[in-house]
N, C-alpha and C positions, 0 to 999 in steps of 0.2 A: 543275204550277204551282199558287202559293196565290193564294187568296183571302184578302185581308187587309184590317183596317178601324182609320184613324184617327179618333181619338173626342175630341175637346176642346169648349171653351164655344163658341166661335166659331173658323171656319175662310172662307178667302179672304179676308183682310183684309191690311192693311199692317204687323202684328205680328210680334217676331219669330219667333215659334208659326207663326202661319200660314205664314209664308215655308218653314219649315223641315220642318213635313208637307210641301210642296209638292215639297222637293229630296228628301224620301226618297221620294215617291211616283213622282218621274221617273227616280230609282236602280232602284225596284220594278219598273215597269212597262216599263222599256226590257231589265229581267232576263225578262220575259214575265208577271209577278204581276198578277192581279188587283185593283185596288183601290178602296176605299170609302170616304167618307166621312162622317160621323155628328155634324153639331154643333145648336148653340139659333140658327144663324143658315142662311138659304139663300143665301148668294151662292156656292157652288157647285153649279150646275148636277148633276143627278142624284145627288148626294146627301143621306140622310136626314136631316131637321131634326125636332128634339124641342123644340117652341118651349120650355118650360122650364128648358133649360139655357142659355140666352142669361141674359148676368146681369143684363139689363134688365128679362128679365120680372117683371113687379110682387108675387111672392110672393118669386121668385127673390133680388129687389132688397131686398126688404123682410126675409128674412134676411139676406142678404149686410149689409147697415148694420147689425141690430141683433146680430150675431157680432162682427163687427169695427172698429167704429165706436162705438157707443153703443148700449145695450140700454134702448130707450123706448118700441118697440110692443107689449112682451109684457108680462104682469103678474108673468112669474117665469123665469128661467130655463128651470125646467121647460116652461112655456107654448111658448117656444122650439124647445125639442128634441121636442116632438109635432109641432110644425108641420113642424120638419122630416123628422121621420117620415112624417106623413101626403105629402108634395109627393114625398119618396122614393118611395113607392106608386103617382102618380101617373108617376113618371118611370121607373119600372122596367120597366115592358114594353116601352117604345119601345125600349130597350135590348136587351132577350128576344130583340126583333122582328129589331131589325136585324143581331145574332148568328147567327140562326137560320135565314131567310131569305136570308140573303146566302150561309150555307153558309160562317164564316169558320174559316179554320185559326189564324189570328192577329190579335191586336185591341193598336196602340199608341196607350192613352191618354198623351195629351199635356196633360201639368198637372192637370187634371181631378183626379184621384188624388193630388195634392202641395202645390197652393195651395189655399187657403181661398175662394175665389171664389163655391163652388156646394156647401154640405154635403148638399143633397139628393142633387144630381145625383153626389155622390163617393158617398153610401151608399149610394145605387141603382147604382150602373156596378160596385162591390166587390161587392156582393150578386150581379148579372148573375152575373160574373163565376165565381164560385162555383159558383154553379148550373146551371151551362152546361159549368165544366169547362175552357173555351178557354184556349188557351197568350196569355201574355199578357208584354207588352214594355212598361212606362209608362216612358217617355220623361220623363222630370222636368226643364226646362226651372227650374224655381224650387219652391221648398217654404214656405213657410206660416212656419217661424222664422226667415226669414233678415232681416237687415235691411235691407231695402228699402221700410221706411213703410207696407207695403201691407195687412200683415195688423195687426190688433191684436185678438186675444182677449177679451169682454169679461167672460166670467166663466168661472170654472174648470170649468165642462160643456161648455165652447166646447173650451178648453185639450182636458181628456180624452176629447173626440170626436177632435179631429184628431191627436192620441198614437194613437189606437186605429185610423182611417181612414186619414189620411196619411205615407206611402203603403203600402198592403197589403202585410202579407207572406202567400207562401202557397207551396205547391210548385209550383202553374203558374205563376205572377210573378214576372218577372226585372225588374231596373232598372237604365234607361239615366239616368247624369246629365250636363252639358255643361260642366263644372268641375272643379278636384281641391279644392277648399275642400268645396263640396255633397257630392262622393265618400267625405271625410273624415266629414264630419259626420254623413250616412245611417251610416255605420257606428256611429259614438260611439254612436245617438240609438234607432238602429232594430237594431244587429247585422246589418246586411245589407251584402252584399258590390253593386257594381255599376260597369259601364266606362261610360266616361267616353269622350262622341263629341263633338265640337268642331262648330259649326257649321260648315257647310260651302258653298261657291258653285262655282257651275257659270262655270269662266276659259276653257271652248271658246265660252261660245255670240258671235257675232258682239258685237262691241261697242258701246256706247252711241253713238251720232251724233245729230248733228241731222239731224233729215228734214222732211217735206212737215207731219207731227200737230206736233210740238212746236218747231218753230222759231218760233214765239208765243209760247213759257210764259215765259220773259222778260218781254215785256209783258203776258200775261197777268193776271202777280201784279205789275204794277204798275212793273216797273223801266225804266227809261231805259238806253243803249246805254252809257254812259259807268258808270255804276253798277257797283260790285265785289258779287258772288253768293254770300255766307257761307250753306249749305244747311246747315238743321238738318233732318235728317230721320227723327230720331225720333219717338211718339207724345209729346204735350207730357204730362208727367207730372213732379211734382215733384223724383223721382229721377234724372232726367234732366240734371237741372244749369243747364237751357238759362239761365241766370241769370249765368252763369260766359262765356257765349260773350257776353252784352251786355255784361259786363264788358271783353271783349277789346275788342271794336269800338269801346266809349265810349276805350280806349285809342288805337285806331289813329285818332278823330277827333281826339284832343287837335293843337294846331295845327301843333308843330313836327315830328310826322309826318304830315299829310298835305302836311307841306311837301314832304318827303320822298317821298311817294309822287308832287307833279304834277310832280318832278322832274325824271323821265326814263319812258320807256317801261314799262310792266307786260312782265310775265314772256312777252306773247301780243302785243308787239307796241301795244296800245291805251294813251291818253293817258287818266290821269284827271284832270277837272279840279277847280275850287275850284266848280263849281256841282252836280259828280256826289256821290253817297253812297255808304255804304257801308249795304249793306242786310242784316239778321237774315231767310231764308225759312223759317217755320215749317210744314213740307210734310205733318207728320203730325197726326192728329185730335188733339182730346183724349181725353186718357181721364176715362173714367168711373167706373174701379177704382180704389180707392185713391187718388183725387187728391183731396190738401187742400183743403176748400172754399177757399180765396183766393189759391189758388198762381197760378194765369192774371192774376188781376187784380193780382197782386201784380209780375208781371214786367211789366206794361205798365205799371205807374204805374212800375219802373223804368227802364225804356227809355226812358219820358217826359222824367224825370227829369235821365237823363244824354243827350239827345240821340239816342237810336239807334235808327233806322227800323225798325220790326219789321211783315213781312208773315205776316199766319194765312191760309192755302191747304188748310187741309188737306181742307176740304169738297172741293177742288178735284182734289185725286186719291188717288188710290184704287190697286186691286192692281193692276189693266189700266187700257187705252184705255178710252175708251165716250163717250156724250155722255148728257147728262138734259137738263130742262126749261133749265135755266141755261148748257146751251152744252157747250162740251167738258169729259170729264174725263180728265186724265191719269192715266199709269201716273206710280208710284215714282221709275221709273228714267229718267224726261221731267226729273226735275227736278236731278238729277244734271247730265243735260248742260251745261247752261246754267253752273253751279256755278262761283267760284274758289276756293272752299277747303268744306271739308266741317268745322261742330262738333262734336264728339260728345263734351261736356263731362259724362257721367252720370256719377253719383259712385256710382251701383249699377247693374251690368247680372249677368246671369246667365251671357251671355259677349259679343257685339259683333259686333250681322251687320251694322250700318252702317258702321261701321269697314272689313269686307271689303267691303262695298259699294262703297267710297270707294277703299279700293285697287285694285278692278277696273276703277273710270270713271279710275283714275290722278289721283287730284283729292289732293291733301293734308289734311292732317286737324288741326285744334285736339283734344285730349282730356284732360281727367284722369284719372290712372290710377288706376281703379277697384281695388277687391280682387281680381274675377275677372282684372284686365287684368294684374294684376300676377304672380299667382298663376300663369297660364296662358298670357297672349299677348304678356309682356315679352318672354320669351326667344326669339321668334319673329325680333327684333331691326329692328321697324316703326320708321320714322323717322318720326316725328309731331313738331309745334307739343305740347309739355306741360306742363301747369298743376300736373304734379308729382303727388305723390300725397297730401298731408295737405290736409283741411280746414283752417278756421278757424273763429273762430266764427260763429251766423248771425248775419245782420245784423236790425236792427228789424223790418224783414217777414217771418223766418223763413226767409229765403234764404239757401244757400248763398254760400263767400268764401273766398277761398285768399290765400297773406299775398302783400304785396303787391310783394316781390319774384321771387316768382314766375308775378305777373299779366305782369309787365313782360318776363321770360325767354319767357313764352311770347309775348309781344305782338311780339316783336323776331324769334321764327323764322317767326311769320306774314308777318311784311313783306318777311325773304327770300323765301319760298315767292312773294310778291305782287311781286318786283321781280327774282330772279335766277330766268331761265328756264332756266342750268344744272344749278342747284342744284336745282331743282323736278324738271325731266327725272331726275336721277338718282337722286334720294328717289323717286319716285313706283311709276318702274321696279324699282328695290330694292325697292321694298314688295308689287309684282305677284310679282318670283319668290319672296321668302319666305310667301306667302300660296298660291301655285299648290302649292309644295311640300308644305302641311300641312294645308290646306282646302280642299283639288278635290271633285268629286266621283268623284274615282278613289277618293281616300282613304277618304272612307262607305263606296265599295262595298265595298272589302276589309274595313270595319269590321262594314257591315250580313250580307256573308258569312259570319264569325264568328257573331255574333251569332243570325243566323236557325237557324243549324246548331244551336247550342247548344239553340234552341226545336226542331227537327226540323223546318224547314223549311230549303228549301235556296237559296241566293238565285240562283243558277246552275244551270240544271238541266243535268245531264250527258247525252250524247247517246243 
């Protein structure tokens, strides 16, 4: 059996990163593997945290803006890239340490190696790496030119570090990417060959119910019994769209559908009336990467705007259960339950673990079809609410807008989903089996099988 160690900026969080060390490490370990963890953050329990790779830490941060953001703290370029030399020097041994120590036969960083987040911490783990020899599997979740808002280069030594670092080529380094756009473009960009693994969910483990912990979170964040539960549960990030789903809702209030809706009975049986709402749950943090200073404030002065309740929770839960000073915090998947339809309006993802989220709690889903969704999870043939696949232009706050016959196409299969409970049973359930089909974790295993072998490790050990 191996020893093996995943390595990113932060791990145990509600990200999709985090989520997805976590299904390969229940893949790993249920094969007999050993495994490790290595991030800038401790919220997992017995493993090694390098506070410098967290992207908050203040030299950490203080790169990370002036790379990709605006270059104001340094007096030169060059000033820049010593710094991040010297902070690499600082962060290399923890790395040494945790290689060497652990005794690993395989090390998948995840991101680390591909996005611009942390140049220290990429030219200290590539150096490790080297030096040590270890077979290595970076898992590239997103890379550094894609368009996703997040990274911006601010000067051409920015640029030709991360051509030169992002992501390593070497003869122990193999790469995993979660897309065939990304698969394409590593080849154009870098000449390197790499398979392509789909995110993946675990459709055996028991299902989401209400119980004794979360039969509260409803009131928790605020809503009344009558209330419709639209869960946005991504991290709030500008790429996320979440701008697109207040759009739908300020639709479904407009008068002569919710005339419509206190018609007749919802899809579950309950009356909405002319005093309940329709509420936006915003369950995930924000983030602090890449988000445009006025995006948050920019979707609540929308929401304002056009009437649409929006609740922010996300301090409120977290990867698990647990309680702090302010009372309970839920898991992720507390806030699913409660849910009638699931947003996941991003206009860039990498691929879409709320999406499978959403189809394992059987909840229907609002989306735009992103590049990745199009590229790779159209053909799956998910029956979703869709805001189509073209933008528009922004609107005066920089927000995203889709035209607006296609607000209204998606606003009308939301209200089925919200009023026909046959039609919802059978989308829902359709959407379970072509998902168990292609994103179990049967399917990793066979994937991470391959793959480990190709490293000389074997993810099955024979008797």
């Amino acid at each position: 059996m191996a020893n093996i160690g995943f390595i990113q900026h932060r791990l145990g969080r509600t990200d999709g990163v985090s989520l997805e060390v976590d299904k390969f490490r229940a893949v790993l370990e249920r094969n007999g593997h050993t495994v490790h963890y290595c991030a800038g953050n401790d919220d997992v329990p017995g493993g090694q945290c390098i506070p410098e790779l967290y992207p908050f830490h203040p030299i950490t941060q203080r790169i990370l803006m002036n790379a990709t953001r605006e270059l104001t703290d340094y007096d030169s370029p060059a000033a820049l890239m010593r710094e991040v030399r010297e902070h690499a020097d600082r962060i290399k041994p923890g790395f040494l340490r945790f290689i060497r120590d652990n005794r690993l036969d395989l090390v998948f960083p995840n991101n680390l190696l591909s996005v611009g987040y942390n140049l220290a911490g990429m030219l200290a783990l590539g150096e490790a790496i080297r030096e040590t020899g270890v077979r290595t599997v970076c898992h590239n979740h997103d890379f550094w030119w894609e368009d996703s808002g997040e990274v911006y280069p601010t000067c051409p030594e920015v640029v030709t570090f991360f051509e030169e670092h992002a992501p390593p080529v070497a003869p122990n380094v193999r790469h995993l990417v979660i897309n065939r756009i990304a698969q394409a473009e590593l080849r154009r960009r870098k000449g390197v060959e790499s398979r392509v693994v789909p995110n993946v969910f675990d459709f055996d483990q028991p299902a989401w119910v209400v119980d004794d912990f979360n039969a509260d979170f409803r009131a928790a964040v605020g809503l009344r019994p009558g209330d419709l539960f639209f869960l946005q549960a991504t991290r709030i990030l500008d790429r996320k769209g979440v701008e697109l789903a207040i759009d739908v809702i300020a639709e479904l209030n407009r008068p002569e559908r919710r005339r419509r809706l206190e018609s007749a009975p919802l899809y579950d049986g309950r009356r909405f009336g002319p005093g309940d709402r329709i509420v936006l749950v915003c369950a995930g943090y924000v983030e602090g990467i890449g988000l445009r200073g006025g995006y948050v404030q920019a979707l609540v002065d929308k929401a304002a705007e056009l009437g649409v309740d929006v609740v922010w929770c996300g301090e409120r839960v977290k990867h698990g259960r647990g309680r702090d000073e302010h009372g309970k915090v839920y898991a992720l998947w507390d806030a699913y339950v409660g849910a009638d339809m699931v947003t996941y309006p991003s206009v860039w993802e990498g691929w879409g673990n709320q999406l499978i989220e959403a189809v394992f709690a059987r909840l229907p889903v609002l989306l735009f079809e992103y590049p990745v969704y199009v590229s790779d999870l159209r053909d799956a043939g998910f029956r979703v609410a869709s805001l189509g696949d073209v933008q528009g232009p922004r609107d005066e706050r920089g927000l995203v807008t889709v035209a607006p016959a296609a607000l209204r196409t998606a606003t009308e299969q939301v209200m089925r989903s919200l009023q026909d409970a046959d039609a919802r049973h059978e989308a829902v359930e359709h959407n379970v089996e072509r998902a168990r089909a292609r994103y179990s974790y049967e399917a990793l295993e066979r994937i991470l099988d391959e793959v480990l072998a190709e490293s000389g490790v074997r993810l099955q050990e024979g008797p």
